[in-house]
C-alpha positions as a Markdown table, in Angstrom:
| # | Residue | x | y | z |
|---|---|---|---|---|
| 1 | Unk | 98.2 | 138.4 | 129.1 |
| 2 | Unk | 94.5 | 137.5 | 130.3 |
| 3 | Unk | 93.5 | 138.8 | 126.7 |
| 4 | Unk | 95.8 | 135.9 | 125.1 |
| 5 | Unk | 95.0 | 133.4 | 127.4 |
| 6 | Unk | 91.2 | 133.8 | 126.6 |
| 7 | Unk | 92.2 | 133.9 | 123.0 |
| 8 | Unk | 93.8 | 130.6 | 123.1 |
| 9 | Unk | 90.6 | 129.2 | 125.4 |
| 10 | Unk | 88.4 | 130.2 | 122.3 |
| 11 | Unk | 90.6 | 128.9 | 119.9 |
| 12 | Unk | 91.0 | 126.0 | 121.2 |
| 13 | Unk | 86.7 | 125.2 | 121.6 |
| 14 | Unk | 86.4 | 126.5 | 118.1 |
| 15 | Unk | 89.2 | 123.9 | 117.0 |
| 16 | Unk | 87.0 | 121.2 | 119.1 |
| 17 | Unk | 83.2 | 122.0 | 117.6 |
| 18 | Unk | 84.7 | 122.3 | 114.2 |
| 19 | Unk | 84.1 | 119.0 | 114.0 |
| 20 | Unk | 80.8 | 117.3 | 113.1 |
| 21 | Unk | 80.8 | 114.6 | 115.6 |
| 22 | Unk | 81.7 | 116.7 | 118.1 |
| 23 | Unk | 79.5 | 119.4 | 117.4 |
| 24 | Unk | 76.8 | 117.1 | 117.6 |
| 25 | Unk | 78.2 | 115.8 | 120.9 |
| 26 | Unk | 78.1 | 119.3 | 122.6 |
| 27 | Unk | 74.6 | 120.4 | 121.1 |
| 28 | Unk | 73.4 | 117.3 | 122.9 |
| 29 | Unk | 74.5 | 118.0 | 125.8 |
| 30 | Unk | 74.1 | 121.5 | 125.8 |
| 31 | Unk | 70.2 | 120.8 | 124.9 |
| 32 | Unk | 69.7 | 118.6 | 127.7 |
| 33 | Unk | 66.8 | 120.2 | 130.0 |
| 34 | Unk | 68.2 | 121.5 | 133.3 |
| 35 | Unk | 66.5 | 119.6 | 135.1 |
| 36 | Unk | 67.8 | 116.5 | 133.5 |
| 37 | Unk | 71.4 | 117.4 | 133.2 |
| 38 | Unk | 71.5 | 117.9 | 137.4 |
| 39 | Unk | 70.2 | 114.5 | 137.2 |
| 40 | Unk | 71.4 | 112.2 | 134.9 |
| 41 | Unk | 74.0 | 114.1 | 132.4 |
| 42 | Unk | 74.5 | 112.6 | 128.7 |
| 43 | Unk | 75.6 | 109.3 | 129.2 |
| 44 | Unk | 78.3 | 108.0 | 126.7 |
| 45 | Unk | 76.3 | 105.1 | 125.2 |
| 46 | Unk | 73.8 | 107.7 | 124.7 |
| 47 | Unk | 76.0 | 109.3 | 121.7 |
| 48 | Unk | 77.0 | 105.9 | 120.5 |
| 49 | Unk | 73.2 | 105.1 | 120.0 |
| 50 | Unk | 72.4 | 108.1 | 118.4 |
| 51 | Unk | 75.6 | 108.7 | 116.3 |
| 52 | Unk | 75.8 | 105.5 | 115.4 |
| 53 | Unk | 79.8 | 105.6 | 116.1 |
| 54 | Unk | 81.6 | 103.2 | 118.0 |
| 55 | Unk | 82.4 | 103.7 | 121.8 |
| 56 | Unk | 86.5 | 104.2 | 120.5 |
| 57 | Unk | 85.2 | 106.8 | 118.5 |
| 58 | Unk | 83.1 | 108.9 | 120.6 |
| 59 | Unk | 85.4 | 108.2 | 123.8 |
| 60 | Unk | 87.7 | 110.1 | 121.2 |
| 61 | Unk | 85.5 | 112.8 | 120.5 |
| 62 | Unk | 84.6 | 113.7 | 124.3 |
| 63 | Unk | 87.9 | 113.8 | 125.2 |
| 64 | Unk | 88.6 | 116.6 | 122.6 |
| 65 | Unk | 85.7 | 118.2 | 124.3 |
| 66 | Unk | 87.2 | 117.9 | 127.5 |
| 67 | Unk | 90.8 | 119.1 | 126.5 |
| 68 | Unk | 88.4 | 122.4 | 125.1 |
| 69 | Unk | 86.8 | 123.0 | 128.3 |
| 70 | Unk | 83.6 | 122.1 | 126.9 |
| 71 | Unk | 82.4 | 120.0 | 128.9 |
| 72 | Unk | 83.1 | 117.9 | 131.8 |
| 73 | Unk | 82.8 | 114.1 | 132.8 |
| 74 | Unk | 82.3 | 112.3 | 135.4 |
| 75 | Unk | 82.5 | 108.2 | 136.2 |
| 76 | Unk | 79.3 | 106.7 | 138.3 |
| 77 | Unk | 80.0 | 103.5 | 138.5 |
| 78 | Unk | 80.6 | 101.6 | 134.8 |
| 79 | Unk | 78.8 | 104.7 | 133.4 |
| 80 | Unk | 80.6 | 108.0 | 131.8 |
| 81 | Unk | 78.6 | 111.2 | 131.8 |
| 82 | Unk | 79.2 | 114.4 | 130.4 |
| 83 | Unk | 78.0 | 117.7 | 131.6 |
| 84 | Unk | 78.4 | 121.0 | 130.3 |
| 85 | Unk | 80.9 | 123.4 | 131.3 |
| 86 | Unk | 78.3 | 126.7 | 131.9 |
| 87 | Unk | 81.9 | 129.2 | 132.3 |
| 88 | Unk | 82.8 | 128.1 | 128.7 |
| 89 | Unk | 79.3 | 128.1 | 126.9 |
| 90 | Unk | 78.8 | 131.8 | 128.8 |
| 91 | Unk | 82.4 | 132.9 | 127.1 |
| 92 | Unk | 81.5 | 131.3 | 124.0 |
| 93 | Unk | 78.1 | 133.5 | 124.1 |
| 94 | Unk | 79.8 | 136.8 | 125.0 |
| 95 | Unk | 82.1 | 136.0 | 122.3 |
| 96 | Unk | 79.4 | 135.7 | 119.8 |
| 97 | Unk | 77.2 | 138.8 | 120.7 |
């Protein structure tokens, strides 16, 4: 039963990065410095600046991320930031090995 469940976790982040956006979403946040990430996180209007994608659009995107266990978010005041989820990107690199 554990087996299946993890299966269904992996298939359900695979489903998520197979898309561009998306992918490019979670590689940003994923290559924020440590240091950074404690601090700030990837704000939203960061991906809408450098996607070039409207706030609809990436709000879309993240919230695939979330549903994947990709990543998390967190509201600070008028401000959205994501932060990775270290659990999944650890089963994601055992996976891959």
């Amino acid at each position: 039963m554990v087996k299946a469940r993890q299966d269904e976790r992996l298939s359900r982040a695979f489903k998520a990065l197979s898309n561009p956006t998306r992918l490019r979403i979670y590689q940003q946040v994923k290559n924020k410095p440590a240091d950074e990430l404690t601090d700030t996180g990837c704000k939203l209007v960061d991906f809408i600046n450098s996607l070039k994608v409207g706030a609809p659009t990436v709000s879309h995107h993240i919230k695939e991320l979330v549903n994947a266990g990709l990543i998390r978010v967190e509201r600070q005041g008028k401000f959205m930031t994501c932060y990775l989820e270290e659990e999944m990107r650890e089963e994601l690199r055992r996976f891959l090995e």
